[in-house]
Structures are given as C-alpha cells and as structure tokens.
C-alpha positions in Angstrom: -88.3 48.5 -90.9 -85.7 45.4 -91.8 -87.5 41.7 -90.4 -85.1 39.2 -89.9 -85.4 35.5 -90.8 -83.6 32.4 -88.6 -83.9 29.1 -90.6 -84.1 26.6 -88.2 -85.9 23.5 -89.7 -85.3 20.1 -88.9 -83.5 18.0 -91.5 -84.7 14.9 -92.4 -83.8 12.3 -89.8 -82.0 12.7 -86.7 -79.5 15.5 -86.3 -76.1 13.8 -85.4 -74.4 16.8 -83.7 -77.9 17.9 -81.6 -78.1 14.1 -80.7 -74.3 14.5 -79.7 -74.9 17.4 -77.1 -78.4 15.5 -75.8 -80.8 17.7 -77.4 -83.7 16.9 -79.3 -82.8 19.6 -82.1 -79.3 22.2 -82.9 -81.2 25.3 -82.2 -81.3 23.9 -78.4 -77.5 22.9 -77.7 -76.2 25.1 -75.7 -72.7 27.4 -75.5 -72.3 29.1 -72.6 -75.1 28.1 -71.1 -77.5 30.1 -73.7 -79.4 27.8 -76.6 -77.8 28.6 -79.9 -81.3 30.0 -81.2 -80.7 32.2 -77.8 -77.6 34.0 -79.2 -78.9 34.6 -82.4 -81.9 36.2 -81.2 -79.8 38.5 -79.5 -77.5 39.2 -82.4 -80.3 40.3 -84.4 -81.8 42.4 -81.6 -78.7 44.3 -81.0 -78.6 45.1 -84.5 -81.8 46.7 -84.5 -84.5 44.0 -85.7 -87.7 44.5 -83.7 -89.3 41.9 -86.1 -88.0 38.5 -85.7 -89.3 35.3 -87.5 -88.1 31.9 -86.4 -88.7 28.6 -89.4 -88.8 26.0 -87.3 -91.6 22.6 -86.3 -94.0 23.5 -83.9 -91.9 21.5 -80.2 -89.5 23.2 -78.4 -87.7 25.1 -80.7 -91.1 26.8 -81.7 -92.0 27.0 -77.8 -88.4 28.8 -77.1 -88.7 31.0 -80.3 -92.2 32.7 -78.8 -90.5 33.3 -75.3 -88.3 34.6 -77.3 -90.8 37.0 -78.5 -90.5 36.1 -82.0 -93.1 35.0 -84.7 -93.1 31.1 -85.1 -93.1 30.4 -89.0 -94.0 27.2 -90.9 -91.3 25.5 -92.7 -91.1 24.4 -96.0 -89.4 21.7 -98.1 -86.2 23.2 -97.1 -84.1 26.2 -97.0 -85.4 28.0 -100.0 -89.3 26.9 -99.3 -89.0 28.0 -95.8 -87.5 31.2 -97.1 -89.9 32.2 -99.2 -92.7 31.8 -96.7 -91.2 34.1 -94.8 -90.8 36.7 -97.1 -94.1 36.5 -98.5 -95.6 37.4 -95.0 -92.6 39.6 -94.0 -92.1 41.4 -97.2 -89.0 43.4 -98.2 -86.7 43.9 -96.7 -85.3 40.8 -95.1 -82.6 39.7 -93.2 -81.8 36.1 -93.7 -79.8 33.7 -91.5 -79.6 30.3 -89.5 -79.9 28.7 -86.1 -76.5 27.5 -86.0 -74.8 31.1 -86.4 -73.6 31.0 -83.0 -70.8 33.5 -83.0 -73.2 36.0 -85.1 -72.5 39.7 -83.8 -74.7 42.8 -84.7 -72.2 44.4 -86.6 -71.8 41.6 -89.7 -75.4 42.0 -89.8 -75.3 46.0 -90.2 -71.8 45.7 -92.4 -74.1 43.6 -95.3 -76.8 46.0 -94.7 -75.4 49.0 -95.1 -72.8 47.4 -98.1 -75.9 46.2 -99.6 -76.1 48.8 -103.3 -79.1 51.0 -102.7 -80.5 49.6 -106.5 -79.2 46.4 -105.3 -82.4 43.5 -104.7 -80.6 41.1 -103.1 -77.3 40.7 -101.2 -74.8 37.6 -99.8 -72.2 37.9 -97.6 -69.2 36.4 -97.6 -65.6 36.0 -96.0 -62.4 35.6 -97.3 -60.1 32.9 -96.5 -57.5 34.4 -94.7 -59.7 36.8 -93.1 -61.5 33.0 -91.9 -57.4 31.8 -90.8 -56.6 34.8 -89.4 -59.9 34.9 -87.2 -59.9 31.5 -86.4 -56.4 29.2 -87.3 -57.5 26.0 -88.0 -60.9 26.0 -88.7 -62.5 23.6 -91.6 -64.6 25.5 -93.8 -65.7 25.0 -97.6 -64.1 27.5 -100.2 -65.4 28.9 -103.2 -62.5 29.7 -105.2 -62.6 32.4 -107.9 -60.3 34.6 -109.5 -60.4 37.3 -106.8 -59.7 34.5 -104.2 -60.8 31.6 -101.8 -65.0 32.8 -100.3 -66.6 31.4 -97.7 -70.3 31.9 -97.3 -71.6 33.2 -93.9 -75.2 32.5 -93.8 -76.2 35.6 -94.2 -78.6 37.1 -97.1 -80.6 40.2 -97.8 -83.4 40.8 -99.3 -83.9 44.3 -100.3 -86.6 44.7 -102.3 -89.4 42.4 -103.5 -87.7 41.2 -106.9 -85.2 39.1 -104.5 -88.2 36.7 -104.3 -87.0 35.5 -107.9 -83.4 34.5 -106.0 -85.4 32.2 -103.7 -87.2 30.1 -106.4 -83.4 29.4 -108.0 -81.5 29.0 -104.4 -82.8 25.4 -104.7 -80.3 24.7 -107.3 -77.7 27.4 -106.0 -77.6 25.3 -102.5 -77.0 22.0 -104.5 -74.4 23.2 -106.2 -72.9 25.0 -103.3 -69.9 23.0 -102.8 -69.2 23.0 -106.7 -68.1 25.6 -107.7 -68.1 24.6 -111.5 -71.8 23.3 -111.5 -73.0 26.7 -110.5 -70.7 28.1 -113.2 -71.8 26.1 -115.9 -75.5 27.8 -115.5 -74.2 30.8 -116.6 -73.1 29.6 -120.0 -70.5 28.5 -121.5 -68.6 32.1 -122.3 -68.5 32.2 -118.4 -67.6 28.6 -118.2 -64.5 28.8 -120.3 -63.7 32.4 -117.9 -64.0 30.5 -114.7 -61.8 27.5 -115.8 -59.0 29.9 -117.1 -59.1 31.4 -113.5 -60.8 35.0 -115.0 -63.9 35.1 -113.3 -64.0 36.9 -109.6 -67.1 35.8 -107.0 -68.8 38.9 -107.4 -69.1 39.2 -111.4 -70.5 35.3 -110.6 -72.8 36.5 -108.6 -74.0 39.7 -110.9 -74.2 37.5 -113.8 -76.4 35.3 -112.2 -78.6 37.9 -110.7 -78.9 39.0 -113.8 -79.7 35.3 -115.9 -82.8 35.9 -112.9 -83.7 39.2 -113.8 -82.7 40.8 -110.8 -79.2 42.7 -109.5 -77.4 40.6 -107.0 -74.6 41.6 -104.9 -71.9 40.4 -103.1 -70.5 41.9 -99.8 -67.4 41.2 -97.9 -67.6 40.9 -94.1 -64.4 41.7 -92.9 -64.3 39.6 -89.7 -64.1 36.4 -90.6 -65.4 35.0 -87.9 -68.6 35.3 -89.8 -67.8 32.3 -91.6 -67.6 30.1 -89.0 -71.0 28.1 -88.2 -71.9 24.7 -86.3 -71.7 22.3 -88.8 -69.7 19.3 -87.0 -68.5 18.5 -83.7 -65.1 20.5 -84.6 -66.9 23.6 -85.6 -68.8 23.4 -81.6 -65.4 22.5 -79.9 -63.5 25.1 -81.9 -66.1 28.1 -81.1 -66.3 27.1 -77.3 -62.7 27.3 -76.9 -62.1 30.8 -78.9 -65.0 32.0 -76.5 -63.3 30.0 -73.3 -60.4 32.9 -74.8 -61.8 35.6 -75.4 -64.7 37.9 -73.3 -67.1 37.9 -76.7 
C-alpha cells in the first residue's frame, strides 16, 4: 500500500497570498468553491491512496484535514523535518506533495509511480519547459537548466523504499539551493562542476550522481503534462489557474 504525504505547514509569519484571498492559511483559499487542501485530497484519492497524511498546525487546516478523513501530522522545522516525520510513521513507500498543488490530477501521481525504476529508492518529478508553455502560455515558473533542457519541479516525490530517508536529511540543502542551479552542482565536485558549466551535464545524471554522493539511487521522471508544474505560488499563479479552469471542464 503507497501513503501519501501533503506538506502544508505554515511559514513563518503571515502568508501574503492566503491573507490576499481572506484566509487564515493557503490550504483554505478556495478555487471553485473547494479549499485547495480539498482538491488535493481528492487527487490523491482518485489515484488510489487510501492512506493520507496531512503536515500541517493543529487550527483549521488540521480540523479540515480530519473531515477529510486524513491523519493530522506534526510539522517540523520545515519541508524536509516535516517530511521525515512522516515517513518515519508511514514507512515506504511514500508519496510526497503540497497544499498548493491545486491543479494535481491522479494520473501525474500514477505516471511517477509507475516511472519510478523498480531498484530505484527515491523518485522526483519534473516538467519540461515547453511541455509547461504549451500547457499553460504564459505562466512564470523557475527553470532548472541542464544539458537535456529547461526542468521545472512539480512537487511531487517518491519514496520507494526506506533508504530514501537518507534524501530527506540532505533536501535541507537541496531546497536552498533550489533556484541555483550551480550551487547544487558544485556539491557534486568539481569534475561535475566543470560538466555543468560547459553545458554536458543532463538533469537526470545530476540527480543520479547525487543520489549516489548519498548512498542511495535517485531518479528522475518526466511528467508529460505540464500542467504539473504549475503551483500557487503568487497571486499570478491563482489568477492564471482560475481562468484555465473558468476554460476548460477539468
């Protein structure tokens, strides 16, 4: 059986966009009149998780999360922390996402899945960027840009086996260095250095080399929608996901 994971913490001080739409908290605002925790609960359901574990502060995201019908986890000193919690009371495996996945659909979650190498401990999914223009013209995302092209991450992880617990104790540094490319590189040595400044080093060697540096074998899969890319970060990202729903019957 696969347990899923939704990170929905509260970052420290107030959250600009939830404050925005009125709400105490992101996992509460609302598209289409459903909560954004709402439709990621239902993702996850439709694609077959019977076990669901919500991070979150014990108020009403925690009170929503149990009539839900899923199991209110503590949080921890951030993404990683509250990740690890998780999985040490969940075991492997485990699906991993967020709160503000709000156009989530079951089938991203059961393309990384079933992607996912069976000798494989830990997985990441990630778009493309013109899969991400093609889905959505327009929208501003942050690009990891490798020799096999321009990734987007789409909060989405797995954790096969029990050896991905060594991942979360280095995601720490992986998340600070998310939007840097180079930084991430570096941590690899300098042999891969020198190959990711000439423009020789594809995302997914990156990624198997630094499963590896941990002692585990990480993958990379690509979603092929890229709508899977496209999260509530800023208002943009809510006003450009209620009008491609306003168009379409999703």
């Amino acid at each position: 059986m696969i347990s899923a994971l939704i990170l929905a913490g509260t970052r420290p001080g107030d959250d600009p966009l939830a404050g925005t739409e009125g709400k105490p908290h992101k996992a509460l605002i609302e598209i289409q009149d459903t909560p954004l925790l709402e439709r990621v609960v239902r993702a996850l359901r439709a694609a077959g998780m019977d076990r669901i574990g919500v991070s979150c502060d014990e108020g009403p995201v925690a009170e929503l999360a149990r009539a839900l019908r899923c199991e209110v986890m503590p949080t921890g000193n951030g993404p990683s922390d509250s990740a690890s919690i998780a999985f040490n009371a969940f075991g492997a495996p485990l699906l991993v996402t967020t709160v503000d996945h709000a156009l989530l659909r079951p089938e991203w979650v059961r393309e990384l899945i079933e992607g996912t190498p069976a000798d494989s401990d830990l997985s990441v999914a990630l778009a493309k960027r013109e899969d991400i223009e093609t889905a959505m013209p327009g929208s501003q995302r942050t690009y990891l840009r490798f020799a096999d092209g321009a990734w987007s991450g789409c909060n989405l992880f797995y954790l096969q086996t029990f050896r991905a617990a060594a991942a979360l104790k280095a995601w720490r540094l992986v998340e600070k260095d998310r939007k840097r490319p180079w930084r991430l590189v570096s941590r690899l040595g300098l042999a891969v250095l020198v190959s990711y400044s000439l423009g020789r080093l594809g995302l997914g060697d990156g990624i198997g080399r630094l499963g590896r540096r941990l002692g585990i074998k990480a993958s990379l899969v690509r979603v092929t929608d890229g709508l899977a890319a496209v999260d509530v970060d800023k208002p943009r990202d809510l006003e450009d996901i209620r009008n491609f729903l306003a168009r379409t019957a999703i």
